[in-house]
KOLLUM-462117 format. One line per field, with one value per residue (C-alpha): residue number from 0; residue in three letters; x, y, z. Coordinates in Angstrom, 2 decimals, m for minus. Example, Ala and Ser with C-alpha at 12.3 -4.5 7.8 and 13.67 -1.06 7.14 Angstrom:
% KOLLUM-462117
i <- c(0, 1)
aa <- c(ALA, SER)
x <- c(12.30, 13.67)
y <- c(m4.50, m1.06)
z <- c(7.80, 7.14)
% end
This chain:
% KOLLUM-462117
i <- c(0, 1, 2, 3, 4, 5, 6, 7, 8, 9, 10, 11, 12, 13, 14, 15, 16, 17, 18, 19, 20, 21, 22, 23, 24, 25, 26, 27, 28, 29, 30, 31, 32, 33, 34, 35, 36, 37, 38, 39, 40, 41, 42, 43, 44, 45, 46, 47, 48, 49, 50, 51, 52, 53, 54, 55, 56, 57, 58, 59, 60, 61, 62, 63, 64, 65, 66, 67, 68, 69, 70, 71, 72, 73, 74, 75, 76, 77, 78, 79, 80, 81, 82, 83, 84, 85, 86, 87, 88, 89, 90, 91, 92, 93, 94, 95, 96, 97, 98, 99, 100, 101, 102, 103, 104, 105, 106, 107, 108, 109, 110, 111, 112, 113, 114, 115, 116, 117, 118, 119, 120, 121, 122, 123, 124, 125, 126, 127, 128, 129, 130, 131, 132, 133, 134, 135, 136, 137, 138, 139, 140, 141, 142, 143, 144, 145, 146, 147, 148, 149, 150, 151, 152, 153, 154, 155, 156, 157, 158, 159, 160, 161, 162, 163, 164, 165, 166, 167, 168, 169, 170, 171, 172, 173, 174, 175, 176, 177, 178, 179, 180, 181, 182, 183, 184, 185, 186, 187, 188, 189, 190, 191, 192, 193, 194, 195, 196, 197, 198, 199, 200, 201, 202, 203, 204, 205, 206, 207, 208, 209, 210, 211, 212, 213, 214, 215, 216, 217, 218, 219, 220, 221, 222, 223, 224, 225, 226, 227, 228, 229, 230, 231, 232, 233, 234, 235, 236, 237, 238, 239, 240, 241, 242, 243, 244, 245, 246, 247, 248, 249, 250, 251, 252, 253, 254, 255, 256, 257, 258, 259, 260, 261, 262, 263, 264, 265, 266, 267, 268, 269, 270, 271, 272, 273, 274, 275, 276)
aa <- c(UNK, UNK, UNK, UNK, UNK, UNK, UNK, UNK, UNK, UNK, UNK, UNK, UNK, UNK, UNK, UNK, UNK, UNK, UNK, UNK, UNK, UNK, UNK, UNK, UNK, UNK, UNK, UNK, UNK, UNK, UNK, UNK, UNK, UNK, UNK, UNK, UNK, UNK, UNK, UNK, UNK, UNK, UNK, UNK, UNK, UNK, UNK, UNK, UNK, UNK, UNK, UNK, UNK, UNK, UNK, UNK, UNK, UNK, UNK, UNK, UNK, UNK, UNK, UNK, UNK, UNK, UNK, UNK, UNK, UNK, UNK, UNK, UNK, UNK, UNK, UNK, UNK, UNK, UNK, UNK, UNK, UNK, UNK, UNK, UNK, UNK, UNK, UNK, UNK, UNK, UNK, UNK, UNK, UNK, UNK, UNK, UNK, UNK, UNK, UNK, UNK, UNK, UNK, UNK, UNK, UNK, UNK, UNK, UNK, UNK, UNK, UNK, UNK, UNK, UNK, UNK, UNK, UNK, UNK, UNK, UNK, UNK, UNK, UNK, UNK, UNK, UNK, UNK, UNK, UNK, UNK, UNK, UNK, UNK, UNK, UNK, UNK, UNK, UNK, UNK, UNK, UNK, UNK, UNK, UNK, UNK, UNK, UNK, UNK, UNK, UNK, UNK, UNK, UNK, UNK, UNK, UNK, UNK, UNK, UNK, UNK, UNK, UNK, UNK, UNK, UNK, UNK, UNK, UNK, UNK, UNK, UNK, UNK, UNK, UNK, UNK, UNK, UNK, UNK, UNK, UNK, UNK, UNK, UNK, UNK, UNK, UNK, UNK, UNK, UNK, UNK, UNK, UNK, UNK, UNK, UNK, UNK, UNK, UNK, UNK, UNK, UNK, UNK, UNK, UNK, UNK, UNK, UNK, UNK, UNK, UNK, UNK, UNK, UNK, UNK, UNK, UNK, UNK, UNK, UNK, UNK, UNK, UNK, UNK, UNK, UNK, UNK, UNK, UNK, UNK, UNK, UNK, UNK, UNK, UNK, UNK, UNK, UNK, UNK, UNK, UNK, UNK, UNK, UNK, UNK, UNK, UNK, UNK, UNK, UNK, UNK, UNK, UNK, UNK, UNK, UNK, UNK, UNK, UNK, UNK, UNK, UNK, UNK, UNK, UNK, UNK, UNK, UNK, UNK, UNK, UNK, UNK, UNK, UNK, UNK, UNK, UNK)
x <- c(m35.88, m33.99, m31.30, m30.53, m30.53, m29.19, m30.72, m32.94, m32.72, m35.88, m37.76, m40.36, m43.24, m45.17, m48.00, m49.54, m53.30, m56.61, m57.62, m56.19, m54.55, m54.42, m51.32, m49.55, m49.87, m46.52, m44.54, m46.25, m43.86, m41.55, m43.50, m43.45, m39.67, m39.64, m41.87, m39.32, m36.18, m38.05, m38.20, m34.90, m32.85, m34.25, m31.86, m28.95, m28.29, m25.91, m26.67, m23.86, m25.65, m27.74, m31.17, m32.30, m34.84, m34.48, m37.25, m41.02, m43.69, m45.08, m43.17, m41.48, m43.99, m44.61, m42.32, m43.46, m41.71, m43.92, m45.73, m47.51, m50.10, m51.97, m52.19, m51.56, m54.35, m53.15, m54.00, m50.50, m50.38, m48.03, m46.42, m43.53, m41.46, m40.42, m37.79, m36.88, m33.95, m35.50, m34.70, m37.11, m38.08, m41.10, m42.41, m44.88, m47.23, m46.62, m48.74, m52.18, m51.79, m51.80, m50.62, m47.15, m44.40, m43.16, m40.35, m38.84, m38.27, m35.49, m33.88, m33.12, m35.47, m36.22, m39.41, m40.35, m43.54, m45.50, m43.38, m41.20, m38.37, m35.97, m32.82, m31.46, m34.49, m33.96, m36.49, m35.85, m38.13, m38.55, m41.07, m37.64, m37.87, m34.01, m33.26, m34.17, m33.22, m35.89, m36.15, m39.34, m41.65, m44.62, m46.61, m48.27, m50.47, m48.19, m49.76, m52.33, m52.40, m49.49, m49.61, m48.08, m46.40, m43.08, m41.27, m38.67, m38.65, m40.72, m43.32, m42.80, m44.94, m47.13, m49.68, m50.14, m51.94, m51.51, m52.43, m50.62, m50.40, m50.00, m49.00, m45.73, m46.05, m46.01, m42.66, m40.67, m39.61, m37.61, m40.29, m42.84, m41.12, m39.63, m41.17, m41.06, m42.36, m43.66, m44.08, m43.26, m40.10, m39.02, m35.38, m34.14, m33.29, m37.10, m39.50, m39.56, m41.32, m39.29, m39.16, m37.48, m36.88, m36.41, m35.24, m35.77, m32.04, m33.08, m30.81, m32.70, m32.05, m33.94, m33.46, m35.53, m34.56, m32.94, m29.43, m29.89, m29.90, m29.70, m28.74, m28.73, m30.22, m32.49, m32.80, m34.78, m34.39, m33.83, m37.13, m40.51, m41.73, m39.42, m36.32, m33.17, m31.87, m28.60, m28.76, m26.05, m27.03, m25.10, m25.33, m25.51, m29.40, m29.59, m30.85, m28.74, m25.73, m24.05, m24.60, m25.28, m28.61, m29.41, m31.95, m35.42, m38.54, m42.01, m45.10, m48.11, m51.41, m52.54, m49.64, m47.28, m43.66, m42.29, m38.68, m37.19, m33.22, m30.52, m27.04, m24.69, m24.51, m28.47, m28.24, m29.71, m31.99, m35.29, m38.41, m40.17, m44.09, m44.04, m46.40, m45.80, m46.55)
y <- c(m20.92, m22.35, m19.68, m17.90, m19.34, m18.80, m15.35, m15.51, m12.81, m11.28, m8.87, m6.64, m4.35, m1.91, 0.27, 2.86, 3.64, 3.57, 0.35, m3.19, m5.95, m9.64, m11.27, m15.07, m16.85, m17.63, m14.33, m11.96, m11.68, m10.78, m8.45, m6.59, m6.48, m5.69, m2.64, m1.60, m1.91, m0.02, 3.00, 2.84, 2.34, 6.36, 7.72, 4.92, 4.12, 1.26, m2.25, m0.23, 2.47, 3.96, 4.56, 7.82, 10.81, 14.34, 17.54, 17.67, 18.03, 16.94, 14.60, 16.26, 16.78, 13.93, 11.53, 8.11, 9.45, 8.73, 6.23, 3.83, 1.27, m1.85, m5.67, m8.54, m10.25, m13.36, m11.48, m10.13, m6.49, m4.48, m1.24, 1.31, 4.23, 5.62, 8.18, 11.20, 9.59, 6.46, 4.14, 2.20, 0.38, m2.30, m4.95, m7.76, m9.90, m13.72, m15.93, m16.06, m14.35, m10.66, m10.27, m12.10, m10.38, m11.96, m10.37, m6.93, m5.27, m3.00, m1.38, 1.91, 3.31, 6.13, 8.13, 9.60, 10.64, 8.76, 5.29, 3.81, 1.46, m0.64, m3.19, m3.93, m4.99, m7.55, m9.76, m10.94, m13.07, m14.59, m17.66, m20.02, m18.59, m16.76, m13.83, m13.38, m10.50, m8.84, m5.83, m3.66, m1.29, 0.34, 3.11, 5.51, 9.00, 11.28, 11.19, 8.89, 5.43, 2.92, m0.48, m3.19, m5.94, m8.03, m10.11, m12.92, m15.15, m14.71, m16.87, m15.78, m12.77, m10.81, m7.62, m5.30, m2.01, 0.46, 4.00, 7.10, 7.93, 11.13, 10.92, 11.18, 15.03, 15.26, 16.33, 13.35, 14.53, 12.69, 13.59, 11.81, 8.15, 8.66, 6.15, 2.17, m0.46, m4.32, m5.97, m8.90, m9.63, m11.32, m12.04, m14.39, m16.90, m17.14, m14.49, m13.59, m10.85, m7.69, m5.46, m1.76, 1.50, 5.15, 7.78, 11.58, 11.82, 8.92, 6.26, 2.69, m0.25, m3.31, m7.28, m10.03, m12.56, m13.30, m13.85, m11.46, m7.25, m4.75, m1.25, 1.77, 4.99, 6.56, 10.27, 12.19, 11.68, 14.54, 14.14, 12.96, 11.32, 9.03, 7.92, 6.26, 3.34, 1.98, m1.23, m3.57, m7.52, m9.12, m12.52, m16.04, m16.00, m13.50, m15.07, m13.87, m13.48, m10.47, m8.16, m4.76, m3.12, 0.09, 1.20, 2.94, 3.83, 5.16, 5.48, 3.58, 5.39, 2.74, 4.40, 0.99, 1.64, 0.13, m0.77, m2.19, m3.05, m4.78, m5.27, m3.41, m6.64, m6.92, m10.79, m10.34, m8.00, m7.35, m6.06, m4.92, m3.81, m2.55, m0.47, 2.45, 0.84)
z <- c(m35.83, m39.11, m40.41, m43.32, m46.35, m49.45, m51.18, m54.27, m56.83, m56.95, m59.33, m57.73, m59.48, m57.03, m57.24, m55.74, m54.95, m53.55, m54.71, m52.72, m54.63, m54.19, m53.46, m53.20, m50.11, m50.95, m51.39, m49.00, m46.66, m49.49, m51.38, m47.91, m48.09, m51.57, m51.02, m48.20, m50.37, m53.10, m51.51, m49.46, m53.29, m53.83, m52.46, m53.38, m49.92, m49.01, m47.17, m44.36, m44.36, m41.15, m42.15, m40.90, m42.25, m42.12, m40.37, m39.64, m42.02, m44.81, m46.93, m50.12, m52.51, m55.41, m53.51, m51.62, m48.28, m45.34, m43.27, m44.56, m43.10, m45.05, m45.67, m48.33, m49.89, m48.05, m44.70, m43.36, m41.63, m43.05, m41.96, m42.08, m43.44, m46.82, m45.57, m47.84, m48.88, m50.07, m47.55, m46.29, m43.66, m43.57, m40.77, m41.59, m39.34, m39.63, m41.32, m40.08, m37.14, m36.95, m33.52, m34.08, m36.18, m38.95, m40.37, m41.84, m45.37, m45.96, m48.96, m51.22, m53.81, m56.51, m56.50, m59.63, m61.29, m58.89, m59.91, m56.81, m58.10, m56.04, m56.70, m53.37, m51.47, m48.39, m46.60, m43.61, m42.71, m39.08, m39.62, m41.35, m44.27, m44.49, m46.20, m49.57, m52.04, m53.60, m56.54, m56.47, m58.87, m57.49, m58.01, m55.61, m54.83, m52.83, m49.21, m50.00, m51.39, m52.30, m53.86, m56.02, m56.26, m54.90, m56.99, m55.72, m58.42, m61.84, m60.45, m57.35, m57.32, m54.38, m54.17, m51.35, m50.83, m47.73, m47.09, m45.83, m42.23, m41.52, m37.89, m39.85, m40.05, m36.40, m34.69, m32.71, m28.89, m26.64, m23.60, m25.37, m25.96, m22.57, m20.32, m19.59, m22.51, m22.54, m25.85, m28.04, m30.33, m33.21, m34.56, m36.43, m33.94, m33.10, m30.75, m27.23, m24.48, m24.54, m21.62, m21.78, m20.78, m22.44, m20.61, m21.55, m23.21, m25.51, m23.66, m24.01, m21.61, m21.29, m21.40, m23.63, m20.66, m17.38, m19.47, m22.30, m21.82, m24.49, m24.63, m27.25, m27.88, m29.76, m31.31, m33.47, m37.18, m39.01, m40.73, m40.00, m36.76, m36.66, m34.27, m35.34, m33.39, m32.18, m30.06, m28.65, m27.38, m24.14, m22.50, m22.89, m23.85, m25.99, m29.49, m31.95, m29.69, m28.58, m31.22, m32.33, m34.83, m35.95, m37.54, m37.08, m34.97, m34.41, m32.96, m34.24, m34.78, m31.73, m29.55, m30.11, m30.75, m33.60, m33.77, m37.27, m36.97, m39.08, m38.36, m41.09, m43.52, m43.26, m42.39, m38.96, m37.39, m34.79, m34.94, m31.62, m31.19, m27.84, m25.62, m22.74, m19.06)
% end
């Protein structure tokens, strides 16, 4: 697939609630990432930064922390984590097709009075697109309903709603993601099957094809049901070359496990939707 090109400043509005809104055909892959960067700019994280949470239980109260599930009016699935920091970390389906991954949203936000603001939003989209920048406002009902919109340009404008999970009260363990996986994955050098393995320490080790392995770990965050992740590329066919993510991971309500990564500068990243053999 194409590379990067150059970012566009973006201005993003959010809001939060039960009701869904419509979005552009044209920005819905960024108004995912915009919604991710909103809530990671909370807590003022950096682009360098390892995203991570903090314990169990419910998210802190009045705050957009959690896991969140929905779609854009232009029919992309859209899913991840507000962490209690306000990172955030977001994954979108490509366009028109569900069932193939289309990019990831990550970036630092503020929750306040049920308002979710972010400047440093990213979208890294895996269809050609590149990376763009992106700034978000949303609004939302603590452990309930979030929505808004995604702005990358001023006329470049999307809506999305999505709806708390609250699997994300439930307490990660090793034991439980231990096992082997099969899935897809997209980077930005195009998509490809991904095999793996976890073992009960939280080592990972698996290959995308006969000239490309990856290894890593994974641990506990220190809050909600979430993992963070640390993974290094090697061989000839890997992708994006030999290189190294980090970033975060859970398990969807359907039992899939989600992994979101970036590379420190947030040019290049990975997301992979795998499931337990």
């Amino acid at each position: 697939m194409p590379r990067f090109h150059s970012r566009v400043r973006i201005r993003v509005v959010c809001q939060v609630h039960t009701s869904a809104e419509t979005m552009s055909s044209r920005g819905y892959s960024t108004l995912l990432s915009v919604i991710i960067s909103c809530v990671l700019m909370a807590c003022g994280g950096g682009r360098n930064s390892f995203g991570g949470s903090s314990i169990s239980g419910p998210p802190d109260a009045g705050t957009a922390e959690g896991l969140w599930e929905g779609s854009t009016s232009a029919g992309r699935s859209v899913g991840g984590l507000i962490l209690q920091d306000g990172t955030y970390w977001f994954h979108y389906s490509s366009a028109g097709n569900n069932a193939v991954l289309g990019g990831v949203l990550r970036g630092n936000g503020t929750s306040n009075s049920g308002q979710f603001t972010s400047t440093n939003g990213v979208d890294l989209n895996f269809e050609g697109s590149g990376s763009k920048d992106v700034d978000v406002a949303d609004t939302y009902t603590a452990k309930s309903d979030l929505s808004g919109t995604f702005t990358y340009t001023p006329t470049d404008v999307i809506k999305f709603s999505a709806i708390y999970d609250s699997s994300y009260e439930l307490t990660p363990s090793l034991s439980t993601l231990a096992g082997n996986y099969s899935g897809s994955g997209a980077m930005t050098a195009g998509l490809a099957a991904v095999r793996f393995s976890v073992a009960s320490g939280g080592a990972i080790a698996g290959a995308i094809s006969v000239n490309c392995s990856f290894s890593g770990f994974a641990k506990p965050a220190l809050r909600g049901n979430v993992y963070d992740i640390s993974l290094s590329f090697n061989g000839s066919g890997c992708p994006n070359g030999s290189s190294s993510v980090q970033g975060i991971a859970y398990i969807a309500t359907g039992g899939q496990f989600i992994v979101t990564a970036l590379n420190t500068a947030w040019t290049d990243g990975l997301v992979f939707e795998a499931s337990k053999l």
